[in-house]
C-alpha positions as CSV (number, residue, x, y, z in Angstrom):
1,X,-8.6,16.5,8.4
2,X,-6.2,19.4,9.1
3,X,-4.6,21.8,6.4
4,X,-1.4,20.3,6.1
5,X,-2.3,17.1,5.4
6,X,-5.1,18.6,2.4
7,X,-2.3,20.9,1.1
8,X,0.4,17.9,1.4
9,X,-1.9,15.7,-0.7
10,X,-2.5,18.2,-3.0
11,X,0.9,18.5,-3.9
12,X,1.0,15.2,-4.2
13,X,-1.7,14.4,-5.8
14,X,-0.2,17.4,-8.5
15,X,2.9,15.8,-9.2
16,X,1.0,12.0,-9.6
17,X,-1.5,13.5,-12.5
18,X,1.8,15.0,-14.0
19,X,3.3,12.2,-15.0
20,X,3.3,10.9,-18.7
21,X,0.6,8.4,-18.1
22,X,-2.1,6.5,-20.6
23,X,-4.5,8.2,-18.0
24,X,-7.4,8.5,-20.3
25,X,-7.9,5.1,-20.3
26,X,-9.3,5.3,-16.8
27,X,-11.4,8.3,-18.1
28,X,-15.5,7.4,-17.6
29,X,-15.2,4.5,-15.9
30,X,-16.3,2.9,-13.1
31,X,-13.9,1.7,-10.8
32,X,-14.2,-0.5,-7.5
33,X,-11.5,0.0,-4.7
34,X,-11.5,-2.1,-2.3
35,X,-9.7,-1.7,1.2
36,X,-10.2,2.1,0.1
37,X,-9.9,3.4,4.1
38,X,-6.2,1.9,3.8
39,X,-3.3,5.0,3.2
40,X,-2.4,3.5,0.1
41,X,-5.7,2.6,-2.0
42,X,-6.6,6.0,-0.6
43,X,-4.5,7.6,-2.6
44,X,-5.7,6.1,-5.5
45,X,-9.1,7.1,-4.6
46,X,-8.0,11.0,-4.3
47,X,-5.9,10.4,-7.6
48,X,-8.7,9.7,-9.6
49,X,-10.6,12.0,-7.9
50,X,-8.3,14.7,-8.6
51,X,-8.0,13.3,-12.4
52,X,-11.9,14.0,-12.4
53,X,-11.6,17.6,-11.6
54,X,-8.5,18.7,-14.0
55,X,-8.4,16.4,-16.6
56,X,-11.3,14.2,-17.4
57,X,-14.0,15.4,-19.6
58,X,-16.2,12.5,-18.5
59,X,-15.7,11.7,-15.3
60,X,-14.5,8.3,-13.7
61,X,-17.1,7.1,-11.0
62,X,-15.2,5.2,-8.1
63,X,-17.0,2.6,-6.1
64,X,-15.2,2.6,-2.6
65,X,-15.5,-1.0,-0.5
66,X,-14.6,-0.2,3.3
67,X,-15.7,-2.0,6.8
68,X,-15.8,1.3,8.6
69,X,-18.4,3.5,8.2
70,X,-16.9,6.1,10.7
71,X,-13.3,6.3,9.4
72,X,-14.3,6.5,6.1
73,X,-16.4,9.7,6.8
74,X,-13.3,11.1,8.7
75,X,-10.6,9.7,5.5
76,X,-13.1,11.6,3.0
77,X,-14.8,13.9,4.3
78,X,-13.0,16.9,1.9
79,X,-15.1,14.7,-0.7
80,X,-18.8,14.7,0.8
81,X,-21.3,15.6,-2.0
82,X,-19.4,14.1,-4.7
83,X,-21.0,12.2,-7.1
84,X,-18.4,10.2,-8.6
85,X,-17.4,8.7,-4.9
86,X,-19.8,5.9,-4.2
87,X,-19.1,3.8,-0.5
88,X,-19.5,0.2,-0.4
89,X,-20.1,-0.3,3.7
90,X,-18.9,-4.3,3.9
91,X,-16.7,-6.6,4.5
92,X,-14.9,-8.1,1.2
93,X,-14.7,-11.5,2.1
94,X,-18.7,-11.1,2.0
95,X,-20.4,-11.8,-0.9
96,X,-20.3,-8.3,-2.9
97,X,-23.5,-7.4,-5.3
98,X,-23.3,-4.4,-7.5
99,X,-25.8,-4.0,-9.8
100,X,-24.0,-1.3,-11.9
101,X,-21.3,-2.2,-14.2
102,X,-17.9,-2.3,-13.0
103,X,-14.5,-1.8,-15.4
104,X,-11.8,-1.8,-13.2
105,X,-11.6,-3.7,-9.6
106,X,-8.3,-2.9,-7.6
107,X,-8.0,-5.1,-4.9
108,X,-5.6,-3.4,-1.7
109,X,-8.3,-4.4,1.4
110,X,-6.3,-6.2,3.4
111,X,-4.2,-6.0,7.2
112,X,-0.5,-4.7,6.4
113,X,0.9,-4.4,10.0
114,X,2.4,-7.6,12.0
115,X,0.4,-5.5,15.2
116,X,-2.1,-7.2,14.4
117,X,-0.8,-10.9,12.6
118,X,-0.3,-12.8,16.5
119,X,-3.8,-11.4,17.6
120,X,-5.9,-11.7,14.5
121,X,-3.9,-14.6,11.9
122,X,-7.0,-15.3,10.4
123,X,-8.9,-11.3,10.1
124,X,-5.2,-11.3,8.4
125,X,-5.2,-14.1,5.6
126,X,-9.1,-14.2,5.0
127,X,-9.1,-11.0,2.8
128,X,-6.3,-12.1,0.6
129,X,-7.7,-15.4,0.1
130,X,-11.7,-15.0,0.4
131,X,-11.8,-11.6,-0.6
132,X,-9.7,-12.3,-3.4
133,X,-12.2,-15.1,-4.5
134,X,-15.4,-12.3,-4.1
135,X,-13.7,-10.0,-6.2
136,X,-12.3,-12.6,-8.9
137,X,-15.8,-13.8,-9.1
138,X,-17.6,-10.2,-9.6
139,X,-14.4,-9.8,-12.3
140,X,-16.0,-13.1,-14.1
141,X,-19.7,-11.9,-13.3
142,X,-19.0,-8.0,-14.8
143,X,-16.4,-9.0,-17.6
144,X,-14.0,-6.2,-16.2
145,X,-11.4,-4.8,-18.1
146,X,-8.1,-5.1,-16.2
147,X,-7.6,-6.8,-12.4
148,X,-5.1,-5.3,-9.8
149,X,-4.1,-7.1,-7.2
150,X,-2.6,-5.7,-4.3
151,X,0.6,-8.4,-2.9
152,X,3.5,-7.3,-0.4
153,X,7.2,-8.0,-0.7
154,X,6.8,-10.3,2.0
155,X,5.9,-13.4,-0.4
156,X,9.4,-13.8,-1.1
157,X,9.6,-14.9,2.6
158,X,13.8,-15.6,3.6
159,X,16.0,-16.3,0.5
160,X,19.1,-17.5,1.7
161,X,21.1,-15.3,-0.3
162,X,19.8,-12.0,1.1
163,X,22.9,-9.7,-0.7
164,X,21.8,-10.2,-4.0
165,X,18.9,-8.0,-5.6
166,X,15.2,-9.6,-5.2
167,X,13.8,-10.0,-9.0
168,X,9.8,-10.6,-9.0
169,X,11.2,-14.7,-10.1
170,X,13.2,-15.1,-6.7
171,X,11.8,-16.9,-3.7
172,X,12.9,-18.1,-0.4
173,X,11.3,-20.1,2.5
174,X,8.1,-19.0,4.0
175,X,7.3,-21.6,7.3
176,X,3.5,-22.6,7.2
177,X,3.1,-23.1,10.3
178,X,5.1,-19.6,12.1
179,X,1.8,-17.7,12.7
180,X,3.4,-14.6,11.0
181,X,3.2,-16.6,7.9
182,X,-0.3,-15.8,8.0
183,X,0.3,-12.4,5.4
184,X,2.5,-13.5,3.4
185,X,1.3,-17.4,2.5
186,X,-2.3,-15.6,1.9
187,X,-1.0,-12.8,-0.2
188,X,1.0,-15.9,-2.5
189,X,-2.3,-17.6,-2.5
190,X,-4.3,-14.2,-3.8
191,X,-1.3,-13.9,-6.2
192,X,-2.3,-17.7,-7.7
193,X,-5.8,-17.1,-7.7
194,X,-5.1,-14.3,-9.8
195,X,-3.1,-16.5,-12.3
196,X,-5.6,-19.2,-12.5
197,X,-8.4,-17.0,-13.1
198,X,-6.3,-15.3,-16.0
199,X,-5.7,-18.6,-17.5
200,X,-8.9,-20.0,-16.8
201,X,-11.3,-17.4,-17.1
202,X,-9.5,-14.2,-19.2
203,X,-9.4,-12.1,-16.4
204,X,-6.8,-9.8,-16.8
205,X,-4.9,-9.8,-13.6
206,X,-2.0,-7.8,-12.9
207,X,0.3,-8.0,-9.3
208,X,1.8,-5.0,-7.2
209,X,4.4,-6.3,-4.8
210,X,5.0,-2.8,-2.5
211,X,7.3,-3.1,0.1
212,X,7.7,-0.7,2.8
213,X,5.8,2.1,2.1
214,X,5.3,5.7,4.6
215,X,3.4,8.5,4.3
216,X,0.4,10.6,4.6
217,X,-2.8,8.9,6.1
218,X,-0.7,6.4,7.9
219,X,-2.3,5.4,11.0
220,X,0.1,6.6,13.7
221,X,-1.1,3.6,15.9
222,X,-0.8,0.6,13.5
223,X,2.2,-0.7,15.3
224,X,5.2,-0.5,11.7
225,X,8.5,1.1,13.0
226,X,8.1,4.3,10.9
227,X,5.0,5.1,12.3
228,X,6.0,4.9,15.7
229,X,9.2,7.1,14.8
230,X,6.8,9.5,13.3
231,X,4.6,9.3,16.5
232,X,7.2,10.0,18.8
233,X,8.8,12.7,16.8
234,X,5.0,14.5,17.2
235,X,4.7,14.2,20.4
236,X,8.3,15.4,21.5
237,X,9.6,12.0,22.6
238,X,13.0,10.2,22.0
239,X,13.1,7.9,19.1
240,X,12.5,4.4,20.8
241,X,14.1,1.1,18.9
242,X,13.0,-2.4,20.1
243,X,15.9,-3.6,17.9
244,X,19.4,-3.1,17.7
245,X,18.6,-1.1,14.5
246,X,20.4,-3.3,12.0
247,X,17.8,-4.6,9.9
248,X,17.4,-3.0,6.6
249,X,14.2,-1.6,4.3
250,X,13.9,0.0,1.3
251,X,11.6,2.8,2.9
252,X,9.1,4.3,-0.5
253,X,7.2,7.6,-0.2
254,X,3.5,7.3,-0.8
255,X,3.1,9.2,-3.6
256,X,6.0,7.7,-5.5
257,X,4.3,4.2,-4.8
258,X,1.0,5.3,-6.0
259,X,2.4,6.1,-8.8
260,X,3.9,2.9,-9.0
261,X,0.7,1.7,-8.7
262,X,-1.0,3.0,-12.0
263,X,2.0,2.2,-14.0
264,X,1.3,-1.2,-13.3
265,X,-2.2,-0.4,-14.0
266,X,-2.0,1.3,-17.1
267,X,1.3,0.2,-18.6
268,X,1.9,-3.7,-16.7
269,X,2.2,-6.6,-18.7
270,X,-1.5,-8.9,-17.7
271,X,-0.4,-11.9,-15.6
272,X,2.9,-10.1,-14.0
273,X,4.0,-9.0,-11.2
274,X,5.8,-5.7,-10.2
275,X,8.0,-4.8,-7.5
276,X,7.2,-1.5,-5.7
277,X,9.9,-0.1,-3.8
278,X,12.7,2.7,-3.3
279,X,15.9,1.9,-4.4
280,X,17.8,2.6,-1.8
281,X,17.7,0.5,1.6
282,X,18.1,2.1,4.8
283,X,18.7,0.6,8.3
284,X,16.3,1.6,11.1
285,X,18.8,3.1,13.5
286,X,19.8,5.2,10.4
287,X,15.7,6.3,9.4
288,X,16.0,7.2,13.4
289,X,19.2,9.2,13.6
290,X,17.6,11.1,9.8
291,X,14.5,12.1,12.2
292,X,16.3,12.9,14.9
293,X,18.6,15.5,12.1
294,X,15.5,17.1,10.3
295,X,13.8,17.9,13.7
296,X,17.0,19.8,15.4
297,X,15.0,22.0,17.4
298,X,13.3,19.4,18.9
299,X,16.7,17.8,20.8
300,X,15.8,14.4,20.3
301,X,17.5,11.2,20.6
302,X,17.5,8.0,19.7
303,X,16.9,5.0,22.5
304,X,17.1,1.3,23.3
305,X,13.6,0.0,24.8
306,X,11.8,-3.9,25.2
307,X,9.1,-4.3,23.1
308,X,5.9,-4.9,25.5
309,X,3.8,-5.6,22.8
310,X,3.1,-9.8,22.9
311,X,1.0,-9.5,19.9
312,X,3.4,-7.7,17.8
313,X,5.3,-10.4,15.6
314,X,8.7,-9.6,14.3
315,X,9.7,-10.4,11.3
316,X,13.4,-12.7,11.0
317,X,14.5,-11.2,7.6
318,X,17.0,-8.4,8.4
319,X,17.2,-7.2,4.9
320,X,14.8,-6.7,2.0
321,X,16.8,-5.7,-1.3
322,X,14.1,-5.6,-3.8
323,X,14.7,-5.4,-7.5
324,X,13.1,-2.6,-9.5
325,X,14.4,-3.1,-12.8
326,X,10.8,-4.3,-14.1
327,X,8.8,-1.7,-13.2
328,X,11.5,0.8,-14.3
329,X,11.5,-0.5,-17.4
330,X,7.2,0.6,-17.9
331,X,9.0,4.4,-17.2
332,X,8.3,4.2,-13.0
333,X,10.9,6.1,-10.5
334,X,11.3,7.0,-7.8
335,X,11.4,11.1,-6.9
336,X,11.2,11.8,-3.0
337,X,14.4,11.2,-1.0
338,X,14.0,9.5,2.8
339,X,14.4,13.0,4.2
340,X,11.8,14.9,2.0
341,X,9.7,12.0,2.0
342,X,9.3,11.8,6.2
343,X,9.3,15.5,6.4
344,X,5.9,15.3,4.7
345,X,4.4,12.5,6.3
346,X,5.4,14.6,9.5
347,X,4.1,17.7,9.0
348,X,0.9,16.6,7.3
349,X,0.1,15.3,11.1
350,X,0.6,18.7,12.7
């Protein structure tokens, strides 16, 4: 955990708690996270963590849910000795006893990278589906007070229209049997759980939809396009694109998205869902050449290369253009521009 990274999150963490927020409503309580070892549940973790230590009188307790033992000690290690962080070593989609009483579950564990969808479909789906139903059921069991659930913009699979804006209501074709379909037809099926426990069982659920969100804590490995422009930018390398460079995304810094994420929290209507996402789409031969310009000394360029990687699974869309009105509407914006926004993720690494 090096010094830029703490002092990045910091800031970060700073401008999050600033923001006109019902935050005392998560004041005292205890709150389960699962997937916490993920960049962005992580962030909620440190949040509420930091919310502990400047503005709570009575201190939120956070029950963190993680497989790994060893990454966790590595993610929050600046937190050792705290009190109010309590780890959960297990896998979600295992049955989950906690004897204390639980307010708030947010549910984010889950695989976000198509590295990983051709090697491991069903390590992909299970989470979003069995997990989902664990956590749902502990909701029933500890009659929680709100319900999020972490989704993806990639439920709305390939509208045929892709020009038009992407409200939460607009859906396009998502193939069952394309083994990439894996993420998204699991995360659609966590998103109807949700419903029917709300109108079965009271549960009050709420959906975040993020799209394509960078920053801090990333893993440099995971196999997304940013990261490996951010990888090869550390490590003094020409940009390399496995793709012409056309395709579009609506890149969102992390701290904006967490945000995002408690507005939904906090403010969200129970039984909706949210779209999380920058406004502004860029192309990836475009993020590349904005790399390439904030690192000047570095003489970089960008290149053309095969992708060698069987596993990895492309997606077909070629543009996401997501709607944000909704979430706008509870007060949410964005703040960090693409370049500010990558020059932080960057530097945190060095």
């Amino acid at each position: 955990m090096n010094e830029n990274f703490l002092k990045i999150i910091n800031e970060d963490l700073s401008f999050i708690a600033d923001s006109d927020l019902p935050w005392e409503e998560l004041e005292g309580k205890n709150i389960l996270i699962t997937g916490a070892n993920g960049a962005l549940p992580a962030y909620m973790v440190e949040t509420i963590l930091f919310l502990n230590k400047n503005k709570f009188a009575k201190k939120a307790t956070i029950f963190a849910l993680v497989r790994e033992k060893v990454k966790a000690e590595k993610r929050f290690k600046h937190h050792f000795g705290n009190a109010n962080l309590k780890f959960i070593f297990q896998d979600v989609c295992d049955k989950i006893n906690l004897p204390e009483k639980i307010d708030i579950i947010i549910h984010a564990a889950s695989i976000a990278s198509p590295k990983y969808y051709g090697q491991n479909p069903v390590g992909t789906l299970l989470p979003n589906v069995l997990g989902t139903y664990n956590l749902l059921g502990l909701a029933r069991e500890k009659n929680v007070e709100s319900f999020l659930f972490f989704s993806a913009g990639a439920v709305y699979g390939k509208i045929q229209n892709d020009s038009q804006l992407t409200d939460e209501n607009t859906f396009g074709s998502i193939n069952p049997l394309a083994i990439e379909s894996c993420y998204p037809e699991s995360k659609k099926m966590g998103e109807n759980m949700c419903y029917a426990w709300l109108k079965q069982y009271e549960i009050q659920t709420k959906i975040v939809r993020p799209f394509h969100t960078y920053g801090p804590g990333i893993s440099l490995n995971d196999g997304r396009v940013f990261s490996d422009f951010v990888k090869n930018i550390l490590n003094n390398e020409n940009i390399i694109m496995t793709s012409d460079g056309s395709a579009r995304r609506p890149f969102c810094y992390l701290a904006d998205a967490t945000l995002g994420f408690f507005t939904v929290l906090l403010k969200g209507e129970v039984g909706e869902a949210y779209n999380v996402a920058a406004d502004e789409e860029i192309s990836i031969k475009e993020l590349a050449e904005t790399l390439i310009k904030l690192f000047p000394e570095k003489n970089l360029k960008a290149i053309f290369k095969e992708n060698s990687d069987k596993n990895y699974v492309q997606t077909k869309i070629s543009s996401y253009s997501p709607d944000t009105t909704k979430i706008k509407k509870l007060g949410w914006k964005t703040n960090y521009s693409i370049e500010e926004g990558f020059k932080r993720m960057t530097e945190s690494y060095q």
